[in-house]
C-alpha distance (Angstrom), angle and dihedral (degrees) to the residues before:
residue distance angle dihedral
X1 . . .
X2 3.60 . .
X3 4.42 108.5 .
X4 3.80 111.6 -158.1
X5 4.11 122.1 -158.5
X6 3.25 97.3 -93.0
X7 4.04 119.2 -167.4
X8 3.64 91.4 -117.7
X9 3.87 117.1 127.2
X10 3.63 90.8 -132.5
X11 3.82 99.2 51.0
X12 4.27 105.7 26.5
X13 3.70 86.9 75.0
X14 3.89 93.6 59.9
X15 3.25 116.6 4.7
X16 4.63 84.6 97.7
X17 3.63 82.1 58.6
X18 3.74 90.0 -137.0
X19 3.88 137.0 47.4
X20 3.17 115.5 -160.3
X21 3.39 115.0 -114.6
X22 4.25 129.9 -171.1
X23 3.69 80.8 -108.0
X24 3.63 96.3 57.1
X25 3.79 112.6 61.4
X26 3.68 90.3 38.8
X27 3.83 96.7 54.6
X28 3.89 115.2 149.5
X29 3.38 123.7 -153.0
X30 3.69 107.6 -150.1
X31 4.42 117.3 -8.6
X32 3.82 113.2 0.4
X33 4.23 105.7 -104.1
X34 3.87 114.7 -114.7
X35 3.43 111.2 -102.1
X36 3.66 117.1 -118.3
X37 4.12 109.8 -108.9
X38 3.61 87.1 -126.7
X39 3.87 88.9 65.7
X40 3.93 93.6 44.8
X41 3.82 91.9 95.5
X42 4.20 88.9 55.8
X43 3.77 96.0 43.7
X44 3.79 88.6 52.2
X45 4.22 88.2 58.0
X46 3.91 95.6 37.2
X47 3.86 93.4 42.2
X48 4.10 87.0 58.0
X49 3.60 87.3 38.4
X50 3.74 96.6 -115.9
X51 3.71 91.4 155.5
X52 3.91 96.0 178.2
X53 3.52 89.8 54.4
X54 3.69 96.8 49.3
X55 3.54 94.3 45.6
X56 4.12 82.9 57.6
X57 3.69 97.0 51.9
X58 4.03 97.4 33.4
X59 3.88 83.4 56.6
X60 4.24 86.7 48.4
X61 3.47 88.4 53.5
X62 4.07 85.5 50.0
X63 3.67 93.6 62.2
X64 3.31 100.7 43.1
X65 3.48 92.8 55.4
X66 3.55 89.9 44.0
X67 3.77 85.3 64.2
X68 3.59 95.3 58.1
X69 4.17 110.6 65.7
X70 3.64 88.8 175.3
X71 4.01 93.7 72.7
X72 4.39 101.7 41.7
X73 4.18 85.6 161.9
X74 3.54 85.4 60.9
X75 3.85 98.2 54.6
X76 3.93 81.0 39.1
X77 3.75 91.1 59.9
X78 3.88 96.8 38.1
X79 3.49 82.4 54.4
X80 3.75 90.7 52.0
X81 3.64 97.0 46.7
X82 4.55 89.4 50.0
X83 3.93 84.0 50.7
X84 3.95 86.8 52.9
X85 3.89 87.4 53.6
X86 3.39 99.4 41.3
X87 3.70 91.7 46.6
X88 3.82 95.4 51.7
X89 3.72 96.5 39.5
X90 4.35 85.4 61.1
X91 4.03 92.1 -107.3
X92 3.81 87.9 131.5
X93 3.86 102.6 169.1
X94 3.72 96.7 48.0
X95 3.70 91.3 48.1
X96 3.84 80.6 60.4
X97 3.51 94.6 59.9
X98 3.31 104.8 45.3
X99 3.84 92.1 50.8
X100 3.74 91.3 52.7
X101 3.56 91.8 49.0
X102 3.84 92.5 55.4
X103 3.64 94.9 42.4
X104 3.72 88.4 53.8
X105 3.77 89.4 51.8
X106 3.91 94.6 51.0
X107 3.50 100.5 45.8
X108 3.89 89.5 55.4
X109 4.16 87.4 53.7
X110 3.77 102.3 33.8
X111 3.94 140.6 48.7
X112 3.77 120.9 -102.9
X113 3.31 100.4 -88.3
X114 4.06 104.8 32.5
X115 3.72 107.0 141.1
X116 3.90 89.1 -128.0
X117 4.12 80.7 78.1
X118 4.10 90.7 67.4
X119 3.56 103.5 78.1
X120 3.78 99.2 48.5
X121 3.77 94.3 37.9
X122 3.96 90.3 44.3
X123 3.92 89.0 47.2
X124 3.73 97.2 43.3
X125 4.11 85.6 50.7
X126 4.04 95.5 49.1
X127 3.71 84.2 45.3
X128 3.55 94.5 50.7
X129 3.65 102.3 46.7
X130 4.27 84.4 50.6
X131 3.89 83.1 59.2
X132 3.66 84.1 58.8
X133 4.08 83.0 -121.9
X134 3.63 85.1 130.6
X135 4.43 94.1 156.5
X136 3.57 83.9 61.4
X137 4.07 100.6 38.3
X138 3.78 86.0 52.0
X139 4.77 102.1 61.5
X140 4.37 78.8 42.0
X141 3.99 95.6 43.9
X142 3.69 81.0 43.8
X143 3.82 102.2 52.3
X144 3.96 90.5 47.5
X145 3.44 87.6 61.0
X146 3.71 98.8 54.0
X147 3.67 82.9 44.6
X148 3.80 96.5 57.6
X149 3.75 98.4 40.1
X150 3.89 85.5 54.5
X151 3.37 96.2 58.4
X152 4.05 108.6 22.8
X153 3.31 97.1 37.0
X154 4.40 132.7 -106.8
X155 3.14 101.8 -73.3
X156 3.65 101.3 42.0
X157 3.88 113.8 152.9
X158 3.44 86.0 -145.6
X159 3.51 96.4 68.9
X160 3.71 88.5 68.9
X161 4.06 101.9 97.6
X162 4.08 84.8 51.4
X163 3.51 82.1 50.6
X164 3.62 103.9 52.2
X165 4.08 88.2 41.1
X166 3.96 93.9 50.1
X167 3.68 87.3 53.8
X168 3.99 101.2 44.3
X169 4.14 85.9 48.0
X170 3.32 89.9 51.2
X171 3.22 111.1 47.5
X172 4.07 83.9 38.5
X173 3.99 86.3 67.7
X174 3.81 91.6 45.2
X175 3.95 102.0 -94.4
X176 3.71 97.5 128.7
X177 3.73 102.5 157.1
X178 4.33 91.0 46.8
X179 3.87 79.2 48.5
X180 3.76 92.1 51.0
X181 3.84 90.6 45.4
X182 3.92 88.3 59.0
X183 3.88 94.0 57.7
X184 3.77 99.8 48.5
X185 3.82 77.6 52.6
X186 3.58 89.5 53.4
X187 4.01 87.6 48.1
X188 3.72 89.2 46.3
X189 3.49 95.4 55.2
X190 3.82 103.3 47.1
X191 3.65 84.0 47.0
X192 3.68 93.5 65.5
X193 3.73 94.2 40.5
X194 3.81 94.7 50.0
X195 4.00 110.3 9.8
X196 3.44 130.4 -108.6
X197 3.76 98.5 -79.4
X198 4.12 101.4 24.6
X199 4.01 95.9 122.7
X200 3.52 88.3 -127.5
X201 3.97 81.1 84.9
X202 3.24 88.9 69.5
X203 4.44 101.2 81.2
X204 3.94 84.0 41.7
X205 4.11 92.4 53.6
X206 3.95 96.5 39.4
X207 4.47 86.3 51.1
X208 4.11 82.9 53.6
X209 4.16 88.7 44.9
X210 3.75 79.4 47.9
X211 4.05 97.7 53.0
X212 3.69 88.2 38.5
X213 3.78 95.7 47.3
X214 3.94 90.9 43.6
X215 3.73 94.3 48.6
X216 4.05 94.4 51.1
X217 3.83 96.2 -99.4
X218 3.70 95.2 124.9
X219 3.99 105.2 167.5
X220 3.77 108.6 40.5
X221 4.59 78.6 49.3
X222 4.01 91.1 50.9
X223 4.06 83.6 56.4
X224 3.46 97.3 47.4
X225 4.16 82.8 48.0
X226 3.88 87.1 48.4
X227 3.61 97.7 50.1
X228 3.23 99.8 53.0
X229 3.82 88.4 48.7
X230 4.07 83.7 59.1
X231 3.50 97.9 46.2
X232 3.85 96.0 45.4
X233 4.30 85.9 47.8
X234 3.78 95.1 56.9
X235 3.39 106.3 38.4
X236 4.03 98.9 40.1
X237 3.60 100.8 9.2
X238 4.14 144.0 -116.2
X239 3.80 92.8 -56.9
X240 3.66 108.5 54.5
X241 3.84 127.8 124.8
X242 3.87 86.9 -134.1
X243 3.42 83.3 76.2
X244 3.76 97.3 62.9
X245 3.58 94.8 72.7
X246 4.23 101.7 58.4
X247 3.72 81.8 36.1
X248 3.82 98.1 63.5
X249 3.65 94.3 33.0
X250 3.70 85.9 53.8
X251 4.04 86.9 59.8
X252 3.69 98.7 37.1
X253 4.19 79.3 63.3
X254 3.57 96.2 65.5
X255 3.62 85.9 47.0
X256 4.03 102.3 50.2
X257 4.22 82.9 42.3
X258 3.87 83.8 70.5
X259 3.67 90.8 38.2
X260 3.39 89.7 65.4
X261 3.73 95.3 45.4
X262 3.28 97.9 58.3
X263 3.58 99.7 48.8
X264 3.76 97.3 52.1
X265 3.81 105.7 -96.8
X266 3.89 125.0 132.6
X267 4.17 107.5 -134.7
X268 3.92 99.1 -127.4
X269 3.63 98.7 -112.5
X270 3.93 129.6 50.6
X271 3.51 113.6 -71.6
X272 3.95 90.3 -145.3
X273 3.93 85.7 63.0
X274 4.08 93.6 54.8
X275 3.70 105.4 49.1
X276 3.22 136.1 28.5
X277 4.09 87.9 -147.9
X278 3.75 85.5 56.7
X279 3.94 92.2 99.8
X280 3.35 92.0 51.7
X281 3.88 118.3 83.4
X282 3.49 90.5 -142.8
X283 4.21 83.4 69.5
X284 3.52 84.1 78.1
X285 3.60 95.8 59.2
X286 4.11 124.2 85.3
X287 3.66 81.9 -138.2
X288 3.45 100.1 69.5
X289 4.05 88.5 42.6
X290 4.33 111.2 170.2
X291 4.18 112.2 -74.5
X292 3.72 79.8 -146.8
X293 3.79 93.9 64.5
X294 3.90 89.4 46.5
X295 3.62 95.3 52.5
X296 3.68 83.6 48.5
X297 3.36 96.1 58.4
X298 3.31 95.6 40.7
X299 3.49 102.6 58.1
X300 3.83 90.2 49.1
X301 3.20 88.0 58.5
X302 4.09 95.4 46.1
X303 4.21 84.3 56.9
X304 3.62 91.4 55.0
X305 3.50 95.9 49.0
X306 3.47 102.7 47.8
X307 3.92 89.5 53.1
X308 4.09 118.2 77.1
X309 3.88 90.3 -159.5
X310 3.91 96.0 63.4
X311 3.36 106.1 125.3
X312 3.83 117.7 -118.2
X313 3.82 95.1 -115.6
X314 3.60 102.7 50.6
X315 3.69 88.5 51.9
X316 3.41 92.2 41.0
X317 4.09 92.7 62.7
X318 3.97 91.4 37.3
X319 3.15 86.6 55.7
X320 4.03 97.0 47.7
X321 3.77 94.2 44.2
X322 4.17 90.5 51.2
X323 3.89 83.0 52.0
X324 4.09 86.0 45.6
X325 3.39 86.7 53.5
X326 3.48 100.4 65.5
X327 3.76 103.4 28.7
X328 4.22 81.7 58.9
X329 4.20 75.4 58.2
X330 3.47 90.5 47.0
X331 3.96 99.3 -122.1
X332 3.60 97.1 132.2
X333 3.86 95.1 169.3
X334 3.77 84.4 64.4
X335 3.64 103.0 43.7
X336 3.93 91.2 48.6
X337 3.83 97.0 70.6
X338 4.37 91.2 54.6
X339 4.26 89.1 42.6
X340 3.99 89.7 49.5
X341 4.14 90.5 47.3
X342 3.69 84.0 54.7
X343 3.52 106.8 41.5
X344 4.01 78.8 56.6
X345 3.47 96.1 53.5
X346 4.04 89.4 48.0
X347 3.81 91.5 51.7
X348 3.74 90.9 60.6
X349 4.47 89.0 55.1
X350 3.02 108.6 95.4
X351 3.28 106.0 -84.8
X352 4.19 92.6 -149.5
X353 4.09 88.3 69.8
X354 3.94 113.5 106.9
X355 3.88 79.7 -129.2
X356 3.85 88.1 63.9
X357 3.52 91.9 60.7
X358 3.50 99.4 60.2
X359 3.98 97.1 32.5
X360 3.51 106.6 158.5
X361 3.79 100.1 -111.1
X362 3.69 92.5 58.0
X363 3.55 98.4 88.3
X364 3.84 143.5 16.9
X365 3.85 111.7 -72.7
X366 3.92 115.8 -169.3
X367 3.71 112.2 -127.6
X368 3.90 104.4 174.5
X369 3.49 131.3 26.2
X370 4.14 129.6 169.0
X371 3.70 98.2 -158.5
X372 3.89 119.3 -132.2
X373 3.96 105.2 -86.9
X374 3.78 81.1 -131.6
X375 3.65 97.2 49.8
X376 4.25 85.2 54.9
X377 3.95 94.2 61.4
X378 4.27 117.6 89.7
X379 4.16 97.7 16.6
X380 3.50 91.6 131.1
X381 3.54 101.5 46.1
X382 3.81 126.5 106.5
X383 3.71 104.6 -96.6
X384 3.96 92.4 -129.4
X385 4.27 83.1 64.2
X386 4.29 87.5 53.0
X387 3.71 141.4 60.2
X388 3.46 127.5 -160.9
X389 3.87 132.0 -122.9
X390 4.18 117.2 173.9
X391 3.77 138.6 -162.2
X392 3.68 116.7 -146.4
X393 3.84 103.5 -155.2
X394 4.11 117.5 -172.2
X395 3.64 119.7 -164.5
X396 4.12 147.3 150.9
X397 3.43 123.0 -92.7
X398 3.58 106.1 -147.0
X399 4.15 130.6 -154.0
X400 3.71 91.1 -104.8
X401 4.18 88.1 53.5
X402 3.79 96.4 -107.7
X403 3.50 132.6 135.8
X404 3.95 111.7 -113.4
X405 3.75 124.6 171.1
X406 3.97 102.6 17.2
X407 3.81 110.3 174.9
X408 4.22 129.0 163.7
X409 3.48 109.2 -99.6
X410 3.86 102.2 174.1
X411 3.81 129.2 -2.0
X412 3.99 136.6 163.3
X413 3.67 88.2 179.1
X414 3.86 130.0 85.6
X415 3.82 130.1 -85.3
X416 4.04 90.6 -105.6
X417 4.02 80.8 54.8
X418 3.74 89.1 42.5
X419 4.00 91.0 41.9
X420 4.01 93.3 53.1
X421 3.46 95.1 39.9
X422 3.90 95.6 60.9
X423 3.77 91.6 34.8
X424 4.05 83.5 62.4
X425 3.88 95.2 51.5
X426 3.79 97.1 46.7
X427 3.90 81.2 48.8
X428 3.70 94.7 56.3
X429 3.90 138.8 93.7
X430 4.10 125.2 -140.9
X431 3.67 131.7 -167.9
X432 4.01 97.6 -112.0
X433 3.83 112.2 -126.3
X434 3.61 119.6 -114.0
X435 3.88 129.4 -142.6
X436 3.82 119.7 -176.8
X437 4.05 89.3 -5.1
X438 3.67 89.0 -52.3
X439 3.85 130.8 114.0
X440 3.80 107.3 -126.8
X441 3.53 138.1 -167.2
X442 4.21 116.3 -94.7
X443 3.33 115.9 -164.0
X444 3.98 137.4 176.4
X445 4.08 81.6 49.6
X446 4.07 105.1 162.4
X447 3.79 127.4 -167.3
X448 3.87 119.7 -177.5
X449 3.86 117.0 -160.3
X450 3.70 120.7 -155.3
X451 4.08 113.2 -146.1
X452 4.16 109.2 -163.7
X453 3.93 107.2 -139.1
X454 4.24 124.4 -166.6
X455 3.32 101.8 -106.7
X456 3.92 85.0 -136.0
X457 4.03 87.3 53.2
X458 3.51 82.6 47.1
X459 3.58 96.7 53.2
X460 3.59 89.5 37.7
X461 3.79 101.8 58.2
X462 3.97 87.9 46.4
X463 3.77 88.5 60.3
């Protein structure tokens, strides 16, 4: 099965696999390098994530190094560091280029696999795969990782963002069982690192319950959830916050298995096999959402409260994904009390942050979605064999997260099209926004749905 990105809140946040992270393209592999006084001046933007002003100063350093033939490694790894700031600040295609031109510069200094190749090639792979040019992000992803295991070792830990990349490209371009391969590798090495039962495991095994979960593989990512849950028990005990992690991911399975339901996917193994609710049409319904994945929840959120050095933003999105959970059930008056303790807890953020201005309760947020049977047909063919047609729908958002007041605002496809597509959004659930710790009414919300025809059909039904 082949899982696109979908625009889904409950799948765009996975579905790549990996997000890059500051962390991630700067990965070390034993003691962090001294940085060069020349680049203190950058570090001190891109360490407080001033990505404009790193861009500024990485491209400094770019010129001056451009000055000096003598040293090409050095313009190769002020290229490196601009790509890093272009790639973090969202400036995807320039990031491209100024990987490619440091790669190019490297490769005509150094052997094949020098280690001053893996930052270029790993940046130029990340950046590739956010292109959504995943064919091509998957021989450079590929390359970095022979280039890293020749010269950190096998079972490097910090081959794990290549890793997690490798396996979200490949699975993104239908290569499921290379993807798999990837994250037993990932399992293998944190297993030699740590040991099989060191609780440290237990981040490692909930990002593989992640892939797994994301990519429709819902039982062998529950046990990876599960075992870290037993690992984290008898080593630090019942109570710990470790435990919030495999606990919500545990939940936000039961969740993504209706996800992918609704919008037409098959999980990849039997559904009889995963739940015991599975032979019961009701399975299929959000209503009737897994106890298990409640408890879950439930006790993650238990751990956190009982602990006065829980950080406000972990409890803030336990707290948002237990009221998730049962607005996706449609119980509104039960989701309400969680959202309001957490729109609380955002007001006192500062609210200057660029996270505060796109806090989570701020706006509508789609929860649950049964995509247009129509919409569902063609996905996987080539789009030169497909047109498009779309159905703008506008509606009201009310304070309990339903859809009021859905009308057709623009459409080029037919009244079936039209018909399905606003039988979907009356059928759907939102996370209300909140104002002042209070859900409010959004209206003036508009969704457009995109319907892949045959061209032949197409031509067909003009005839």
């Amino acid at each position: 099965m082949r899982v696109k990105r979908s625009s889904s809140p409950m799948l765009s946040a996975v579905t790549v696999g990996v997000l890059l992270g500051l962390s991630t393209l700067m990965t070390a592999h034993a003691a962090p390098p001294k940085r060069p006084e020349s680049q203190q001046e950058f570090w001190a933007r891109y360490d407080k994530r001033d990505w404009s002003a790193a861009i500024e100063e990485a491209r400094r350093l770019v010129e001056t190094a451009r000055a000096n033939t003598q040293q090409p490694l050095a313009l190769a790894n002020a290229l490196t560091l601009l790509g890093n700031s272009q790639l973090s600040g969202g400036d995807k295609v320039n990031a491209e280029t100024s990987y490619r031109e440091a790669l190019q510069i490297t490769e005509a200094q150094v052997g094949g696999a020098d280690p001053a190749l893996l930052d270029p090639l790993r940046g130029l792979g990340y950046t590739l795969a956010l292109l959504e040019r995943h064919e091509e992000a998957v021989p450079i992803l590929e390359r970095a990782l022979i280039v890293s295991r020749r010269s950190f070792g096998l079972f490097d830990l910090g081959q794990q963002g290549l890793l997690r990349q490798l396996a979200s490209s490949l699975s993104q371009i239908g290569r499921m069982t290379d993807a798999h391969k990837q994250m037993l590798y990932l399992q293998r090495v944190g297993e030699r690192t740590y040991g099989d039962n060191d609780p440290r495991m237990a981040p490692l095994l909930c990002i593989i319950g992640d892939f797994y979960v994301d990519t429709g593989n819902f039982l062998p990512g529950r046990d990876r959830y599960r075992d870290a849950l037993q690992i984290i028990e008898k080593k630090l005990g019942k109570n710990d916050p470790a435990l919030v992690q495999p606990l919500r991911g545990l939940a936000r399975s039961y969740v993504q298995e209706i996800f992918f339901i609704t919008q037409g996917y098959e999980p990849l193994q039997d559904r009889a096999s995963m739940d015991p609710q599975a032979n019961d049409p009701r399975g299929l319904n959000p209503k009737y959402l897994s106890a298990d994945g409640e408890r879950a929840i439930q006790r993650a959120l238990a751990i956190l409260d009982a602990r006065p050095d829980t950080t406000p933003a972990v409890l803030t999105d336990t707290l948002i994904q237990f009221g998730d959970w049962y607005q996706i059930k449609h119980q509104p008056e039960k989701s309400l009390p969680y959202y309001q303790r957490a729109a609380a807890l955002v007001a006192s953020i500062d609210t200057s942050s660029p996270e505060a201005a796109a806090a989570p309760l701020s706006f509508p947020v789609r929860l649950y979605y049964p995509l247009p049977p129509l919409a569902m047909r063609n996905r996987q063919l080539p789009p030169q064999q497909t047109d498009e047609k779309f159905v703008s729908v506008q509606f009201t958002v009310t304070t309990t997260g339903d859809v009021a007041d859905a009308k057709v605002v623009e459409q080029n496809g037919s009244q079936r099209q039209a018909s399905e597509a606003l039988q979907a959004i009356r059928a759907s659930r939102y996370r209300p926004k909140f104002v002042d710790g209070q859900a409010v009414e959004t209206q003036g919300v508009v969704t457009r749905e995109v319907f892949k025809i045959r061209k032949q059909e197409d031509e067909e039904g003009k005839s």
